[in-house]
C-alpha positions as CSV (number, residue, x, y, z in Angstrom):
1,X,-54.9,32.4,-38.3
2,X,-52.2,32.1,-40.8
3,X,-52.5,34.4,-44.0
4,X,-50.6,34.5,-47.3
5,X,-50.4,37.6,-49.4
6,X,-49.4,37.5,-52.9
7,X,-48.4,40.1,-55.2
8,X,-46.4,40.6,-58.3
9,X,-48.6,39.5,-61.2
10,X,-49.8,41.0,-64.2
11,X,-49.6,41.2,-68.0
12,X,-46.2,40.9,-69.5
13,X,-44.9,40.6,-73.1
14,X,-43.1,37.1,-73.9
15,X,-39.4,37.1,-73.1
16,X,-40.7,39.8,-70.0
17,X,-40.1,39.6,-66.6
18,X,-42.0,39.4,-63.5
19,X,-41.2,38.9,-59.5
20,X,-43.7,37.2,-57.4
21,X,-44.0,38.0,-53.8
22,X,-45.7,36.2,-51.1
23,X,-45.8,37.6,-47.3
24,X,-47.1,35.0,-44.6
25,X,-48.3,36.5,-41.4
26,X,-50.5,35.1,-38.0
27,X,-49.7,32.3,-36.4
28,X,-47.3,29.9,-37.9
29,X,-44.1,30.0,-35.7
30,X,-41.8,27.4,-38.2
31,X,-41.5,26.8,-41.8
32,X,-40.1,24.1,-43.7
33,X,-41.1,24.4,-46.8
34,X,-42.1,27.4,-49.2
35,X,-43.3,27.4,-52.9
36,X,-45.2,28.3,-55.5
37,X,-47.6,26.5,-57.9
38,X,-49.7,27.4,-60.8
39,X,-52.7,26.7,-62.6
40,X,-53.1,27.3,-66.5
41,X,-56.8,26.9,-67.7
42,X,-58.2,23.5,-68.5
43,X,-55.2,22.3,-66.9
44,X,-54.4,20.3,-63.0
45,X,-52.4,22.5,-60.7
46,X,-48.7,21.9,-60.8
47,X,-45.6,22.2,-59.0
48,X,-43.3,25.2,-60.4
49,X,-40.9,25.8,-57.7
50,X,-40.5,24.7,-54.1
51,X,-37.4,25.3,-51.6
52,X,-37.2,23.4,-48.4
53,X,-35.5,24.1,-45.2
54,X,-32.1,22.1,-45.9
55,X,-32.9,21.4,-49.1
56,X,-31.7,23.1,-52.6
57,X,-34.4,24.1,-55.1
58,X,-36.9,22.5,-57.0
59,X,-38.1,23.4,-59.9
60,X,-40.3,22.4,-62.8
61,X,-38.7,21.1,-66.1
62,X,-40.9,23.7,-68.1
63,X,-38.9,26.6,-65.8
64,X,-35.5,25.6,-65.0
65,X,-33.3,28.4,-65.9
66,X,-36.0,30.8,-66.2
67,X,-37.4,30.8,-63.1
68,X,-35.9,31.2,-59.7
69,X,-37.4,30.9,-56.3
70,X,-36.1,32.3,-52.8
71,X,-37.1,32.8,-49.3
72,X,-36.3,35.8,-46.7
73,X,-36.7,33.5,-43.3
74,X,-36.9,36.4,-41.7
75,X,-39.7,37.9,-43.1
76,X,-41.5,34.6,-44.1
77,X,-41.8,35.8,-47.3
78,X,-41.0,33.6,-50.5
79,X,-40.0,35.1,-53.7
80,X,-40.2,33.9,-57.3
81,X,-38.3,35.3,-60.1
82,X,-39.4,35.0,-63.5
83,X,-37.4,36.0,-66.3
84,X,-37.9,34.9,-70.5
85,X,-41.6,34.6,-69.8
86,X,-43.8,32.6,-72.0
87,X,-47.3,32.1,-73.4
88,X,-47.4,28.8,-71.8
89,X,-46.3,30.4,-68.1
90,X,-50.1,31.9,-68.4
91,X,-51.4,31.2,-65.2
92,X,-52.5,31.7,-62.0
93,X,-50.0,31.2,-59.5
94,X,-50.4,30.4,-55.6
95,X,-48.2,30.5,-52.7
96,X,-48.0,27.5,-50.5
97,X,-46.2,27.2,-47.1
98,X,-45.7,24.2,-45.4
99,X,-45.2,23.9,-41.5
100,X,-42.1,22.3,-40.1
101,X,-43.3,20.2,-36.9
102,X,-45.3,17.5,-37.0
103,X,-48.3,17.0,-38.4
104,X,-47.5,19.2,-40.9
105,X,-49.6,21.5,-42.0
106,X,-49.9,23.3,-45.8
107,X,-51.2,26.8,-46.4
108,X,-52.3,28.1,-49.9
109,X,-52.3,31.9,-50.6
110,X,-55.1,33.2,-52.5
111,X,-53.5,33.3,-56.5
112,X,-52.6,35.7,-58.4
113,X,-52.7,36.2,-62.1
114,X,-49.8,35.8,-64.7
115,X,-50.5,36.6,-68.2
116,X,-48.0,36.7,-70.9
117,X,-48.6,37.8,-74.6
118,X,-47.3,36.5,-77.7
């Protein structure tokens, strides 16, 4: 059973910072791709930042040079910085891991909750 932990959300003031965390742990032996998505309310879930294994960054328009994501390989553990935060960054935000062999396989963490004030 794979499991992904998330932590690092809350209330911040606009132009605030927050760091999101997510741990994954059981049994997922190879990752390829790590990344986090959020989903605003009223709104479709959408891609803010994904990093593959030989593969630079992605990142969403909207938080390009705000946000930046990382991974610790060896802790399976995925990091997103997220610096000049905005009303519109209000969200909830999940962790999603992709597996690296074929068929690949996606896990989703469980959200947690980014709020930012005007």
């Amino acid at each position: 059973q794979v499991q992904l932990v998330e932590s690092g959300g809350g209330l911040v003031q606009a132009g605030g910072s927050l760091r999101l965390s997510c741990e994954v742990s059981g049994s997922i032996f190879s990752i390829n791709a790590m990344g986090w998505y959020r989903r605003a309310p009223g709104k479709q879930r959408e891609l803010v930042a994904r990093i593959s294994i030989g593969d630079g960054p992605n990142y969403a328009d909207s938080v390009r040079g705000r946000f930046t994501i990382s991974r610790d390989n060896a802790k399976n553990t995925v990091y997103l910085q997220m610096n000049n935060l905005k009303p519109e960054d209000t969200a909830v935000y999940y962790c999603n891991v992709q597996t690296l062999w074929y068929p690949r396989v996606e896990y989703w963490g469980q959200g947690t909750q980014v709020t930012v004030s005007s």
